[in-house]
C-alpha positions as CSV (number, residue, x, y, z in Angstrom):
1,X,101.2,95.0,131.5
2,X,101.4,94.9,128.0
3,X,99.5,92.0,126.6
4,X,98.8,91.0,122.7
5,X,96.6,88.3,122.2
6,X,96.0,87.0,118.3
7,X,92.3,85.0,117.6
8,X,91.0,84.2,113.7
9,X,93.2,81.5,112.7
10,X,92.3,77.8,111.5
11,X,91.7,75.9,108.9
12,X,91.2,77.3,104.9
13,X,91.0,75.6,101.8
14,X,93.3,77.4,99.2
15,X,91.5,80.5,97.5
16,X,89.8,80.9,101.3
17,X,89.9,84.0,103.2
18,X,90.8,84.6,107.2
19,X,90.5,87.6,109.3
20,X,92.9,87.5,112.3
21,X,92.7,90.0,115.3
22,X,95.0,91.1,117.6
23,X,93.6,92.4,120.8
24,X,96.3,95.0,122.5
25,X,96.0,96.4,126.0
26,X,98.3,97.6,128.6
27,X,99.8,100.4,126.4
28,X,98.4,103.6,124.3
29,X,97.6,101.6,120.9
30,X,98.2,104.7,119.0
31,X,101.1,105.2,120.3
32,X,103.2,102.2,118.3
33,X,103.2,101.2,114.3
34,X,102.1,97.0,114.8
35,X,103.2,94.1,112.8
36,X,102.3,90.8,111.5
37,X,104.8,88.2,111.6
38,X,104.7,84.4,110.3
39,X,106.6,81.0,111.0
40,X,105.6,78.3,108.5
41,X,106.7,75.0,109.8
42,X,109.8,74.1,110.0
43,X,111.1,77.5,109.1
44,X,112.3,80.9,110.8
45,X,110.2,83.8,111.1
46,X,109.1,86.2,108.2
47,X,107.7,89.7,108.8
48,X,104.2,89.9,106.6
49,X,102.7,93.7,107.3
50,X,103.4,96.5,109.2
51,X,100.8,99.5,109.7
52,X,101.7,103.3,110.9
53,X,100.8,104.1,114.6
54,X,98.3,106.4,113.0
55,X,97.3,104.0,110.0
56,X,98.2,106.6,107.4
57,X,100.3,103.7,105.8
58,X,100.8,100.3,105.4
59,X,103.7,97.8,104.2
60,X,103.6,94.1,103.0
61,X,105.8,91.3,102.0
62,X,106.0,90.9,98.3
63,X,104.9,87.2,98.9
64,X,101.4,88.9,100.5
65,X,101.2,92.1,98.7
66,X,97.4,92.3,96.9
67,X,96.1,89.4,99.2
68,X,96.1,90.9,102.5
69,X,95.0,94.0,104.3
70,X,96.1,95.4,107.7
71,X,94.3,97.7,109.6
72,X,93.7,98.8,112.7
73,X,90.8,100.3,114.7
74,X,91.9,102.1,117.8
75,X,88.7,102.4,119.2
76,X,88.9,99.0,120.1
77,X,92.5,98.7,120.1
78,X,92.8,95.8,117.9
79,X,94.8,95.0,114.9
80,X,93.8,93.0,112.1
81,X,94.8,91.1,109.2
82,X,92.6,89.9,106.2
83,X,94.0,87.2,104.2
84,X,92.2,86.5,100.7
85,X,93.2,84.1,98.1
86,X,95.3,81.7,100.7
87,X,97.7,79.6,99.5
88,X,99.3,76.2,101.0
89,X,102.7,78.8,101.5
90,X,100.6,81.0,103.8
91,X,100.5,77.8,106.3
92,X,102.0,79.3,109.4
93,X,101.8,80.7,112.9
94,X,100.8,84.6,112.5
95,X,102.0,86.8,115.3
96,X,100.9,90.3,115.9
97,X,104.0,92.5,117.8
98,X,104.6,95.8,118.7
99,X,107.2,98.1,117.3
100,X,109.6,99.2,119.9
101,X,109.1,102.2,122.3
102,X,110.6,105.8,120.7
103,X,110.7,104.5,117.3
104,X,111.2,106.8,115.1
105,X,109.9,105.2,111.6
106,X,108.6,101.8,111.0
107,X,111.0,98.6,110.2
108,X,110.5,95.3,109.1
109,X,113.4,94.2,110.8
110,X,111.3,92.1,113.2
111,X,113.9,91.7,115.9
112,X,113.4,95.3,116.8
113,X,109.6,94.5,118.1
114,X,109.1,94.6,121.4
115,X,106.3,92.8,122.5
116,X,104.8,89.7,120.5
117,X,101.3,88.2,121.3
118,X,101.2,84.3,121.3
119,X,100.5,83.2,117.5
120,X,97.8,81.7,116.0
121,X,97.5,79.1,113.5
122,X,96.7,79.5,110.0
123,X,96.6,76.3,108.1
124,X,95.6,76.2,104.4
125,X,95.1,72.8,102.6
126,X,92.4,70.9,100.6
């Protein structure tokens, strides 16, 4: 089955960096463009990055863009996420998901993805 499961997260003064992993298995990796997705407290859900299936190209939130990378290495099958220069706003859950079977292009539209792993916490404070 397919199974996404997020590690990295914690706690970061501002101007900190995190690297956060996503670990996929029970599908073909390079198959599917991947996401990040975030939930700050208290507040719905906001797509962050998305990366082709072949990681030819990538896409950020403005609110990210310059401060994070995401990449992918499909010799493991994991995805990643580097976060540089945090900020208290970056406080969240981060979830890696899985673009939907058949897609023909990539979307930030984050109701489209398929299959989500179980979040992991990113908390940035002095």
């Amino acid at each position: 089955q397919v199974q996404l499961v997020e590690s990295g997260g914690g706690l970061v003064q501002p101007g900190g960096s995190l690297k956060l992993s996503c670990a996929a298995s029970g599908f073909t990796f390079t198959n599917y463009y991947m996401s990040w997705v975030r939930q700050a407290p208290g507040k719905g859900l906001e797509w962050v990055s998305s990366i082709l299936s072949d990681g030819s190209n990538t896409y950020y939130a403005d609110s990210v863009k310059g401060r994070f990378t995401i990449t992918r290495d499909t010799a493991k099958n994991t995805l990643y996420l580097q976060m540089n220069s945090l900020k208290s706003s970056d406080t969240a859950v981060y979830y890696c998901a899985r673009g939907p079977t058949g897609a023909s292009t990539w979307s930030a539209n984050y109701n489209e993805y398929d299959y989500w792993g179980q979040g992991t916490q990113v908390t940035v404070s002095a």
